[in-house]
C-alpha positions in Angstrom: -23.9 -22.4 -0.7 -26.1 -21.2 -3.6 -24.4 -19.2 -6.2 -26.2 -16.0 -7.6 -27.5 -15.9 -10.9 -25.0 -13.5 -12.0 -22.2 -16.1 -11.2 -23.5 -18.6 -12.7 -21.3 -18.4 -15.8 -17.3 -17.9 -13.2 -17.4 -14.0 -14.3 -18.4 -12.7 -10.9 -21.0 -10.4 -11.7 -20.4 -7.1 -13.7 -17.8 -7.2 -16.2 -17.4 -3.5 -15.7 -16.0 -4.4 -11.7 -11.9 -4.6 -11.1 -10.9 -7.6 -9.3 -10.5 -7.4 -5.9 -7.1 -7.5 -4.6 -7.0 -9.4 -1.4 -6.3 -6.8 1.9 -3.2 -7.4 2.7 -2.0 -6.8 -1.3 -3.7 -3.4 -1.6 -1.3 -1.9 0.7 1.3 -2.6 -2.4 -0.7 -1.2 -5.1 0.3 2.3 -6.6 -2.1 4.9 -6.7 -0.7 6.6 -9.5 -0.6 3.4 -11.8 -4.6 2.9 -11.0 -5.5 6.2 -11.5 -2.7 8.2 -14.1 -4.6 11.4 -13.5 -4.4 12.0 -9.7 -2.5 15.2 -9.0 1.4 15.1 -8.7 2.6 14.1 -5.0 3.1 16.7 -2.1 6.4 18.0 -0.6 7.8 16.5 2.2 7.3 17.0 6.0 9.9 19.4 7.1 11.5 19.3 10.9 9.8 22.4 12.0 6.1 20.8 11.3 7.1 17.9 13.0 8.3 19.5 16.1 5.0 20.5 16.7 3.4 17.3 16.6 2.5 14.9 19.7 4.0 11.7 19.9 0.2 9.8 18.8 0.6 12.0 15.6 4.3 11.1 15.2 3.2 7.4 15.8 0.6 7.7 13.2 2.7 9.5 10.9 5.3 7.0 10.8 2.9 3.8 10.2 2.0 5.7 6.9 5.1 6.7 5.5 6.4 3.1 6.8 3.4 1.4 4.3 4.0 4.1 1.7 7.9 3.2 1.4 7.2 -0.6 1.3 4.7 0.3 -0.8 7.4 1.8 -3.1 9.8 -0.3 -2.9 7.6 -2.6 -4.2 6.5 -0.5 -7.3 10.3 -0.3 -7.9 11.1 -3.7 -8.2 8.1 -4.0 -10.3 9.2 -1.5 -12.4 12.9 -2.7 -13.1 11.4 -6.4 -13.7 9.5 -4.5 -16.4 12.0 -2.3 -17.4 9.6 0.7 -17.3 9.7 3.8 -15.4 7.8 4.0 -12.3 5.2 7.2 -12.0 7.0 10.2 -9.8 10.1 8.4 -8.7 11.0 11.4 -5.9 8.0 10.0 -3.7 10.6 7.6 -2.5 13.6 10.1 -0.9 10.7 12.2 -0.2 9.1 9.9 1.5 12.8 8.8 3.4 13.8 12.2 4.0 10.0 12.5 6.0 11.3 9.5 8.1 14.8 10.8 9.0 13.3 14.4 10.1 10.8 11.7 12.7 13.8 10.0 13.5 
């Protein structure tokens, strides 16, 4: 396979680009530590909103918060090998009090 001319020299092309993260690592990378200014996180989903969804919603809805509290979990662990604080630390029992109101 022929290299480009732009990775010739190992750097991969512009130096301005982030590495890639492979796919299955993104899912554990915290939006808030890539990007400091995003607004502050939402409330969470109380029972009466999720009474009126259908089961594919509730399906769907799970799957997310499921990858956002790994995701967490993972940013905390990070954090406490650091011994830094991790960015909005409430997205984790809001994001477990939105499962128990599914369950």
């Amino acid at each position: 396979r022929k290299r480009a001319a732009s990775d010739e020299d190992g750097s991969g092309g512009d130096a301005s680009e982030a590495p890639s993260l492979a796919p299955y690592l993104e899912a554990f990378v915290d939006p808030y530590e890539v990007d400091p200014k995003l607004p502050p996180p939402g409330r969470r989903w109380s029972a009466a909103e999720i009474r009126l969804k259908s089961d594919a919603d509730l399906q769907k809805l799970w799957a997310v918060l499921l990858r956002e509290r790994n995701m967490l979990a993972s940013v905390k662990l990070l954090h406490e090998r650091r011994k830094t604080t991790m960015p909005h630390p409430e997205r984790a029992r809001m994001t477990r009090k939105s499962m128990a109101m599914i369950k």
